[in-house]
KOLSE-752644 format. One record per residue: residue number from 1; x, y, z of N, C-alpha, C, O in turn. Coordinates in pm, 1 decimal, always signed. Each point is the difference from the previous one (the first is absolute). Last residue first. Layout:
% KOLSE-752644
   i       nx       ny       nz      cax      cay      caz       cx       cy       cz       ox       oy       oz
 NUM        X        Y        Z        X        Y        Z        X        Y        Z        X        Y        Z
...
END
This chain:
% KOLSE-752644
   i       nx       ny       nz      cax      cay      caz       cx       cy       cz       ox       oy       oz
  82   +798.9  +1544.9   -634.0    +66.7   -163.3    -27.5    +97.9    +39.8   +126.1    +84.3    -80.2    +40.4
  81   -474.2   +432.5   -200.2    +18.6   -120.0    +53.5    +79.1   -131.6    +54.3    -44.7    -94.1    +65.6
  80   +213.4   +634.9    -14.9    -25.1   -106.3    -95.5    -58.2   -114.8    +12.9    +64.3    -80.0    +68.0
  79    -80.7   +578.2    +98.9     +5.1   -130.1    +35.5     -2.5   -121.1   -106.9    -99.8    -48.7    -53.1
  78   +109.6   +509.4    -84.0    +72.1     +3.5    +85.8    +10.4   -128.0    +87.7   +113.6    -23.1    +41.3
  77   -401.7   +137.2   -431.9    +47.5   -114.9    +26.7   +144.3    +35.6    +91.5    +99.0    -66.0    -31.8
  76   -416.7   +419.1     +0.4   +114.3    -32.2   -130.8    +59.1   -136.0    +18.7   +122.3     +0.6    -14.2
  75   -397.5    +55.1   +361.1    +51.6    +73.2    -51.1    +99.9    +24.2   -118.8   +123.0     -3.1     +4.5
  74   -454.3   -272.1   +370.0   +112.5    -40.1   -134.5     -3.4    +80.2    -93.6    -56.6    -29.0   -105.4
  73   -259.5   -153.9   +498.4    +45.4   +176.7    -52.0    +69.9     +3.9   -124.5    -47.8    +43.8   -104.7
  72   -170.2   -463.4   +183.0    -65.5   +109.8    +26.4    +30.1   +101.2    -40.7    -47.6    +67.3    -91.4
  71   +328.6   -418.8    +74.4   -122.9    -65.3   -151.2   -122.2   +136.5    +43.4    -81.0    +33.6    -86.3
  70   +538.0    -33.9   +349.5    +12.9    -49.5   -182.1    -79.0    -18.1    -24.9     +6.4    -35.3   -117.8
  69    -53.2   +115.8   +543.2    +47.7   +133.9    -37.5    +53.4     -5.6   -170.3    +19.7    +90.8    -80.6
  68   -255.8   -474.0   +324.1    -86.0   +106.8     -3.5    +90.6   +164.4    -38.8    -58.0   +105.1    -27.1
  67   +285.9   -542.8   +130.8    -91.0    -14.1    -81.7    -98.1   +132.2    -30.8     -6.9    +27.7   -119.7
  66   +330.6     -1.8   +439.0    +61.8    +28.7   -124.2   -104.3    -80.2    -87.9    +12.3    +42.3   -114.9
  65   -167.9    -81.3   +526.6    +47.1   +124.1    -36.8    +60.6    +22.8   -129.9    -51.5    +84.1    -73.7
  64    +10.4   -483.2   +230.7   -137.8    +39.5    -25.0    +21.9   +148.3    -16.2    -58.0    +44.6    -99.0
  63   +438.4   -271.3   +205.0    -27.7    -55.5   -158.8   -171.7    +71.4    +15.5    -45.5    +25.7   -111.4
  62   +236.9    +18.0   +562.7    +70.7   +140.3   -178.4    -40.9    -69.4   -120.6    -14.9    +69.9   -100.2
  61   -167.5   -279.0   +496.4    -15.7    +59.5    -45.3    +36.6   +154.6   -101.9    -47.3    +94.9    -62.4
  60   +193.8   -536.5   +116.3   -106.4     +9.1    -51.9   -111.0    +84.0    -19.9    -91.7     -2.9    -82.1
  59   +502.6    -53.9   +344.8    +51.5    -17.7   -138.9   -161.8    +48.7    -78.4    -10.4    +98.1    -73.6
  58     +1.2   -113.0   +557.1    +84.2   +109.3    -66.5    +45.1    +18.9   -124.6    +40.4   +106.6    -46.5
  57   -288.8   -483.6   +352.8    -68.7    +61.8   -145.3   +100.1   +124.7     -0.7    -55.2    +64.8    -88.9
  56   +111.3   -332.6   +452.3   -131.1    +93.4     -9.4    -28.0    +82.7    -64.3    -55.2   +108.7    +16.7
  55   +466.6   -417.7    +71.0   -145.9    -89.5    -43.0    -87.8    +85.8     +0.9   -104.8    -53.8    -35.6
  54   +476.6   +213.9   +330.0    +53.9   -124.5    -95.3   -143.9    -15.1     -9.3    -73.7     +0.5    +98.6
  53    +27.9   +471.3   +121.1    +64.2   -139.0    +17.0    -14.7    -63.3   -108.5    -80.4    +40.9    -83.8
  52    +99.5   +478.5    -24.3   -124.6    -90.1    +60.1    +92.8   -153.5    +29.6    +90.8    -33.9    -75.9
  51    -96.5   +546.2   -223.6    +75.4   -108.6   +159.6    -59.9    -51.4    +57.2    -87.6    +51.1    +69.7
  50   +147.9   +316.4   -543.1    -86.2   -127.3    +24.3    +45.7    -78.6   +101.9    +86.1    -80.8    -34.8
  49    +20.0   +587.9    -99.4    +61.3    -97.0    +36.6   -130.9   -106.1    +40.3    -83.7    +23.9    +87.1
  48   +152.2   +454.0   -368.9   -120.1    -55.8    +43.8    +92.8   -136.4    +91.4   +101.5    +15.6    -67.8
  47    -31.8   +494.1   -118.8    +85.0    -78.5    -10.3    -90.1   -118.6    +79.0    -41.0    +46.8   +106.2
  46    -83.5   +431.6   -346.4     +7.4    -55.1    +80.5   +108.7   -128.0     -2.3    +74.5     -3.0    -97.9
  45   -282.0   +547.5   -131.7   +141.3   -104.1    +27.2    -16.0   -114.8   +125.3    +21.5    +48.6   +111.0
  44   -292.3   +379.8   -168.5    +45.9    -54.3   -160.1    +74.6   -101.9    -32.6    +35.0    -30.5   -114.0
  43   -481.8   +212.2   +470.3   +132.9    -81.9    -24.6    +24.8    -22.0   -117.8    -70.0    -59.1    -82.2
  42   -211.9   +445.7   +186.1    -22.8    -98.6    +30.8   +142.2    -58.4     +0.5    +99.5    +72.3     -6.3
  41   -174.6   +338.9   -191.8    -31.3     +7.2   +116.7    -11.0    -99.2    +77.4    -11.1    +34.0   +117.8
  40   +265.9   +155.6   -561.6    -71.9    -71.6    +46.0    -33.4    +13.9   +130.2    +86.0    +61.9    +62.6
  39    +11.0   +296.1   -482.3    +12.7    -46.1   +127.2    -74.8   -117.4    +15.3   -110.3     -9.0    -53.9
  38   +169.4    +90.4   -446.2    -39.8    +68.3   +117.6    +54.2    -36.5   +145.5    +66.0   -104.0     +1.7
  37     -4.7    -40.7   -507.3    +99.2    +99.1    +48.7    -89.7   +104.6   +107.3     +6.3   +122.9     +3.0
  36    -99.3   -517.3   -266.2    -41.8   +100.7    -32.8     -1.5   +111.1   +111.4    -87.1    +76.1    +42.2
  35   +278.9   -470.1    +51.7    +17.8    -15.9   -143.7    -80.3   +103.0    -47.9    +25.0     -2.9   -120.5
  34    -79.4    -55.3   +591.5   +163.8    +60.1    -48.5    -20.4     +5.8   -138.4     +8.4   +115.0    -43.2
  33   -406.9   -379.4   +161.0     +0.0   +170.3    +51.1   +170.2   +104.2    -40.5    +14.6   +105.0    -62.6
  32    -59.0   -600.9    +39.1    -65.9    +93.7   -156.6    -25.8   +170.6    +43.3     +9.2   +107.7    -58.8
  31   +161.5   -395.7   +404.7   +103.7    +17.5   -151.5    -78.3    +39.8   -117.2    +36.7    +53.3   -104.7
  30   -286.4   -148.9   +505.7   +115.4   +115.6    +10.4   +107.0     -3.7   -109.5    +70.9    +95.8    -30.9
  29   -404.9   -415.8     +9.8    -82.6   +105.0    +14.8   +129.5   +100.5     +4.7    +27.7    +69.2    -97.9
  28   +152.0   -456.7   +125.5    -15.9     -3.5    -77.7   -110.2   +108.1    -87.5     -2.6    +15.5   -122.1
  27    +80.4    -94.6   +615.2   +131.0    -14.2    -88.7    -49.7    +51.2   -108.9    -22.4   +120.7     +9.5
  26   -338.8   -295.6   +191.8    +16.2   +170.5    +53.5   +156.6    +39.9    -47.7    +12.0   +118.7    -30.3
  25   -162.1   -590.3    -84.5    -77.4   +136.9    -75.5    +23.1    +94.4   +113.7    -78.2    +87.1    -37.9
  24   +294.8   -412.2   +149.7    +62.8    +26.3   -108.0    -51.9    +73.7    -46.9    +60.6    +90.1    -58.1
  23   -235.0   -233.1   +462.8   +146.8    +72.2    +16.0    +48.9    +23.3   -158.4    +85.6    +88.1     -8.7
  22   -463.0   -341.6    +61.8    -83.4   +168.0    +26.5   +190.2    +87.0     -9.3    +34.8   +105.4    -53.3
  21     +9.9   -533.2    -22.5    -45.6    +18.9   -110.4    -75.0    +98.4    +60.3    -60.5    +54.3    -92.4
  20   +241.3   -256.4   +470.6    +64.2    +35.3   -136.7    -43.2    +21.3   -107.3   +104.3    -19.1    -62.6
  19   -382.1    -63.6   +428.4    +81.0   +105.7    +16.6    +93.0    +23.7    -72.0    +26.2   +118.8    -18.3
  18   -308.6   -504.8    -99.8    -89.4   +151.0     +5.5    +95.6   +117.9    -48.5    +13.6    +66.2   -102.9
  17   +160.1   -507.1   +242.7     +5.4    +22.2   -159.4    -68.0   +147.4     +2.5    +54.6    +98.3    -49.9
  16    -95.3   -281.4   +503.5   +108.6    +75.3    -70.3    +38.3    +37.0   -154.7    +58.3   +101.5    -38.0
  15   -408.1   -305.9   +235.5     -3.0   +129.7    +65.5   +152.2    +63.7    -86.8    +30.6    +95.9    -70.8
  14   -123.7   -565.6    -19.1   -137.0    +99.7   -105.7    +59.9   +140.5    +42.9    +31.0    +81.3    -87.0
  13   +152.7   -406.1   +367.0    +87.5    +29.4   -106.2    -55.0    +96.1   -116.8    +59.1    +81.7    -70.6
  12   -317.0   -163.9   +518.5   +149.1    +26.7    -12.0    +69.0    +39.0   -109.4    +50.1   +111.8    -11.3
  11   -381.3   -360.2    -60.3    -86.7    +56.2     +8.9   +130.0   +106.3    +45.7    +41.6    +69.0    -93.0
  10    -43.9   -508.6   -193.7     +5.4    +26.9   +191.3    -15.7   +176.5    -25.8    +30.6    +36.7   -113.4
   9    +76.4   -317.4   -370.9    -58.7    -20.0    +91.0    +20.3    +60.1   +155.0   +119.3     -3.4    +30.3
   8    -84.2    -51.9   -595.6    +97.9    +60.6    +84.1   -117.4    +35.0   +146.4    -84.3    +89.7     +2.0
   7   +130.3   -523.1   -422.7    -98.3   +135.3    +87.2   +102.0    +65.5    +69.0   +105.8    -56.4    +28.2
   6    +43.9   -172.7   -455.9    +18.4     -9.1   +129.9   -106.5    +85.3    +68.3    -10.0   +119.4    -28.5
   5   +168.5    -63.0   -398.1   -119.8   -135.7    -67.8     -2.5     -4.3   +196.4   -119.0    -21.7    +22.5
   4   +464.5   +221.0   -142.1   -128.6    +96.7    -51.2    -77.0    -83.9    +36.5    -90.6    +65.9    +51.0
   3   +458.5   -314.5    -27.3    +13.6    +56.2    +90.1   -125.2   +109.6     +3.1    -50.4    +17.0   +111.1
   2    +46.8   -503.9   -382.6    +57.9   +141.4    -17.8    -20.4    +67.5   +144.2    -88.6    -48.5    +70.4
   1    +75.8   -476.2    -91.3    -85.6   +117.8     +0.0    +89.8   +123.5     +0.0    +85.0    +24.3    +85.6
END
């Protein structure tokens, strides 16, 4: 079974996929704000660290993240599917 093809499951991990992908659109809100050369007011720059004990999905959930920033946002194919 393909890894997509996987439910991404527990309710915890749902919370957090949330908070990263709200963390990239307020990023990604503020760079279009700079890119037409205004002040930002929000956060333009973050640095995100995924920590969590051995086995509680840390891998899975950056592959769900980076699933959704290549087939959602994907900016000039700035994320490449592959």
């Amino acid at each position: 079974m393909r890894n997509e093809e996987l439910r991404f499951s527990g309710n915890n991990r749902k919370r957090d996929l949330r908070r990263l992908k709200r963390a990239y659109d307020e990023v990604a809100a503020s760079a279009e704000v700079m890119a037409n050369g205004q002040t930002v007011q929000g956060p333009a720059h973050r640095v995100v660290l995924i920590e969590a004990e051995r086995g509680l999905g840390r891998t899975r959930l950056a592959t769900e993240l980076y699933r959704h920033l290549s087939t959602i946002c994907d900016p000039d194919e700035y994320w490449p599917d592959t």
